[in-house]
C-alpha positions as CSV (number, residue, x, y, z in Angstrom):
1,X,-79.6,19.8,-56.3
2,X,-82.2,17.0,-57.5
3,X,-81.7,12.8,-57.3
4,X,-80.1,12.4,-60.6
5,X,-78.1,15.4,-60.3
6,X,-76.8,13.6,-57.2
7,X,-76.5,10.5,-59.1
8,X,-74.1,12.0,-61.3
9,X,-72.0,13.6,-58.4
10,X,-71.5,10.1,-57.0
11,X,-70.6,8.5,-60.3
12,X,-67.7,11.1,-60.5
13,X,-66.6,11.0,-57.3
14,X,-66.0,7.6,-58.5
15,X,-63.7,7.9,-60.7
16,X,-62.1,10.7,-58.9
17,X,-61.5,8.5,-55.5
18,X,-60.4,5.2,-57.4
19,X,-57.5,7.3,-58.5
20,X,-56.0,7.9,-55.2
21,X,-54.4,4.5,-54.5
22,X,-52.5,4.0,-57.2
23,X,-51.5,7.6,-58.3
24,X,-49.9,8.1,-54.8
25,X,-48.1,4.6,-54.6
26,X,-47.0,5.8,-58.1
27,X,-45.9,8.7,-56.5
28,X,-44.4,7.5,-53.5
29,X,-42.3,5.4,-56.1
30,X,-41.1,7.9,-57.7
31,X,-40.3,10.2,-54.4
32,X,-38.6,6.8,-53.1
33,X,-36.3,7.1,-56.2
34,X,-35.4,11.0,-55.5
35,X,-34.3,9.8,-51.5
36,X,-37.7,11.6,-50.0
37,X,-38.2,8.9,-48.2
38,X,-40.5,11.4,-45.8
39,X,-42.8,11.9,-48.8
40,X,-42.7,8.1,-50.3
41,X,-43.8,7.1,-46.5
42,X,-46.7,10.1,-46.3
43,X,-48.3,8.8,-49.5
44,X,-48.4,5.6,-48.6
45,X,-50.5,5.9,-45.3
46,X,-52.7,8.0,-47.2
47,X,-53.2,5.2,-49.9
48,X,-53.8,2.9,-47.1
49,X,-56.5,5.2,-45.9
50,X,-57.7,5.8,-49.1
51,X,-58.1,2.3,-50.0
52,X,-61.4,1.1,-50.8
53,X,-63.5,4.6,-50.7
54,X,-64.6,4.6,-54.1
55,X,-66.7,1.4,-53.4
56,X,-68.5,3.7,-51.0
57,X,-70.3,5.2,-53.9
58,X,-70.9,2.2,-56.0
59,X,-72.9,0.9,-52.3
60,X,-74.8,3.8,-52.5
61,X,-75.6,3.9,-56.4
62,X,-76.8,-0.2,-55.8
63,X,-78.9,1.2,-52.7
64,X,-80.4,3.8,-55.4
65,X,-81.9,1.1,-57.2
66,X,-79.1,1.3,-59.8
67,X,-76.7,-1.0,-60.9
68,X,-73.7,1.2,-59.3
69,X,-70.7,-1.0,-61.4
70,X,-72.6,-0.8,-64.2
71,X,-72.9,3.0,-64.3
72,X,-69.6,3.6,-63.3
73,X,-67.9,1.3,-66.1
74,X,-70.1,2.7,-68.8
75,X,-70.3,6.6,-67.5
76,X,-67.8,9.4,-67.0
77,X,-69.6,12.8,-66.1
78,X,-69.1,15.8,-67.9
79,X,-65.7,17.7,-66.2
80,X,-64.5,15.1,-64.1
81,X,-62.1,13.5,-67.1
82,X,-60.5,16.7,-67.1
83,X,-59.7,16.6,-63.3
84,X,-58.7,12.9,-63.3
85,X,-56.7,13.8,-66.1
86,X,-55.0,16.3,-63.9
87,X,-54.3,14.3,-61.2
88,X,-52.8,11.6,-63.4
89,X,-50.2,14.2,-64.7
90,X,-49.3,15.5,-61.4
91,X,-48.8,11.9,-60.1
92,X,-46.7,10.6,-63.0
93,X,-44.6,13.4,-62.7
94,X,-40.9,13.5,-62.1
95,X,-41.1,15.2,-58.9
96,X,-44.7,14.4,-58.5
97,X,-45.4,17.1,-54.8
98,X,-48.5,18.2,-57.1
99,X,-50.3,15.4,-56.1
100,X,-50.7,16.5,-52.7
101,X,-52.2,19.6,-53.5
102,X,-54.6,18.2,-55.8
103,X,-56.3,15.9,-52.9
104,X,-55.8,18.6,-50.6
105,X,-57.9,20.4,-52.6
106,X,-60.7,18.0,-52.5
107,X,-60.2,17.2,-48.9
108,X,-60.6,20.6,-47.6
109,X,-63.5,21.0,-49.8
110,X,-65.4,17.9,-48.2
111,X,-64.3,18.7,-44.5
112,X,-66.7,21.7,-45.2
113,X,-69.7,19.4,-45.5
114,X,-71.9,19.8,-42.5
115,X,-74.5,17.1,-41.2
116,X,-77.3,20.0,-42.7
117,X,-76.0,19.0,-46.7
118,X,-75.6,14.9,-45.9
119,X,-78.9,15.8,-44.5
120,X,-80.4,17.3,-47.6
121,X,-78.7,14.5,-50.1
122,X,-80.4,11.8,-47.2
123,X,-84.2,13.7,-47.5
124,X,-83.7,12.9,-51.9
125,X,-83.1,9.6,-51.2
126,X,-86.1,6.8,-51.4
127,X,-87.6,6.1,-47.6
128,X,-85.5,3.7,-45.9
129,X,-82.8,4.2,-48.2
130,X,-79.5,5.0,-47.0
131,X,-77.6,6.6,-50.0
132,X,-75.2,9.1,-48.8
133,X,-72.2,6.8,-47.4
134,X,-69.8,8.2,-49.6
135,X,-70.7,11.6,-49.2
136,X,-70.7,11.1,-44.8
137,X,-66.9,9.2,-44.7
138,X,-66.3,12.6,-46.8
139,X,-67.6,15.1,-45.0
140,X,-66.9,17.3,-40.8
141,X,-69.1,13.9,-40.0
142,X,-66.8,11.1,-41.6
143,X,-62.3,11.1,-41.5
144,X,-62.1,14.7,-43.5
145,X,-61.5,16.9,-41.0
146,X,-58.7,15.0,-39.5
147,X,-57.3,14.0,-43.1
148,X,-56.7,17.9,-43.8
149,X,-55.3,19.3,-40.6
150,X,-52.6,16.1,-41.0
151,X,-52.1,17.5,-44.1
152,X,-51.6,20.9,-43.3
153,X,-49.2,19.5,-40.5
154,X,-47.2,17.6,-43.3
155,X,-46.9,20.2,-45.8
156,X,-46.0,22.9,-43.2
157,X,-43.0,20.7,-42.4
158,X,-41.6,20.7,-46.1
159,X,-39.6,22.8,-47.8
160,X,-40.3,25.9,-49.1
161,X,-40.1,24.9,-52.6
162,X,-42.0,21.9,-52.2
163,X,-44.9,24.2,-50.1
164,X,-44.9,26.0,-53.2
165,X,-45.8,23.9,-55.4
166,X,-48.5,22.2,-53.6
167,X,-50.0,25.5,-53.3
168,X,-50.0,25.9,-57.4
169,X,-51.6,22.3,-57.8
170,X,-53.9,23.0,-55.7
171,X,-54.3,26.8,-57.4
172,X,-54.5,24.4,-60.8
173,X,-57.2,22.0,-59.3
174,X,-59.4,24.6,-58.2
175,X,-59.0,26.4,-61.6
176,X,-59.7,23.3,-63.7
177,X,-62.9,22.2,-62.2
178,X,-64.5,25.8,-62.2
179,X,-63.3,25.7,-66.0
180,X,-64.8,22.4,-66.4
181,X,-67.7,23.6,-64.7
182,X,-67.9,26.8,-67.3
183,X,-67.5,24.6,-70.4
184,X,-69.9,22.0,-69.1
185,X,-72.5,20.7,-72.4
186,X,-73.6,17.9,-70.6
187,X,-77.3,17.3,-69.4
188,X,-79.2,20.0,-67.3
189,X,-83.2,18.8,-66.9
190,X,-83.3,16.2,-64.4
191,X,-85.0,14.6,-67.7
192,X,-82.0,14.8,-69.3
193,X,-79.5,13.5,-66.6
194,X,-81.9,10.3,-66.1
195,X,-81.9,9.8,-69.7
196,X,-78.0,10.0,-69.2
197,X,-78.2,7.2,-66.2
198,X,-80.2,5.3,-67.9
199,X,-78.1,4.8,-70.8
200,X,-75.1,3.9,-68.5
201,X,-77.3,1.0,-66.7
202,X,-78.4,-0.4,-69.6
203,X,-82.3,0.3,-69.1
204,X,-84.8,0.5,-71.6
205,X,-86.3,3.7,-73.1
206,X,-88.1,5.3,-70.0
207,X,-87.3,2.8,-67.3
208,X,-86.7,4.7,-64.2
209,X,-84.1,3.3,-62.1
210,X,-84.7,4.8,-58.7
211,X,-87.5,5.3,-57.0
């Protein structure tokens, strides 16, 4: 990977994490309605836990040199719309299990981060600059590892049904970001993905933003 190419990973993860809170309290509504009180209760510590991880990324975007808010308010990386998209659906649902799958997908996926890749992001990263506080809370170094093996305890406890269709959602997930991957058009020079950045933060023609 390269610095903007990073950039852009932390500007969706944005918008990916600041969906969590309210798409599970939405959720736990709705499971709250249907009598699963079990489920309304499990979402709700995980949007507690949840809370407030998205700003991760914007600290480490301002510690870039960039205007973080900025970016994220005036930028949505090529793919991730899809997967928000996704994850709105399957939270707005009537019987909205899906949702659990989806951020089990993404949890499991960051408990596989080793302190070798946060490591590698760090080394991109202006000396003295510490721009990878997102990508350690989500990561074997940060809360990930225990996040999925209590969700592997909670979903082992629920019905069969209910197993199964946290097991498609996160079958869909997986499916839709490789797809989004696949039909990706966005920019691929580092060139390119600065000129992208830089648009977002509002600088002038050539203006590098971090450095």
């Amino acid at each position: 990977t390269s610095l903007p190419k990073y950039v852009l990973d932390l500007v969706a993860s944005y918008h990916n994490s600041s969906r969590t809170v309210g798409n599970y309290l939405k959720a736990a509504k709705q499971f709250r309605t249907l009598g699963r009180e079990d489920v309304a209760a499990y979402l709700e510590r995980h949007a507690r836990e949840e809370n407030g991880h998205e700003r991760l990324a914007v600290r480490d975007l301002n510690a870039l040199n960039l205007p973080g808010q900025t970016i994220v308010n005036n930028l949505v990386p090529d793919g991730i719309e899809a997967l928000c998209d996704l994850f709105d659906d399957l939270s707005a649902s009537d019987y909205p299990i899906g949702c659990i799958g989806y951020s089990y997908f993404f949890e499991s996926t960051a408990a596989l981060r080793q302190k070798a890749d946060i490591d590698a992001l760090q080394a991109m990263c202006p000396k003295g600059v510490d721009g990878t506080r997102f990508m350690r809370a989500h990561s074997s170094m940060g809360s990930e590892a225990d996040h999925v093996v209590d969700m592997i305890d909670f979903i082992a406890g629920l019905p069969a049904s209910d197993r199964a269709e946290v097991v498609k959602a996160t079958f869909t997930t997986a499916k839709t970001l490789h797809m989004s991957r696949l039909r990706a058009n966005g920019p691929k020079s580092d060139a390119d993905m600065w000129a992208l950045i830089e648009s977002a933060a509002g600088a002038g023609d050539g203006q590098r933003l971090a450095s």
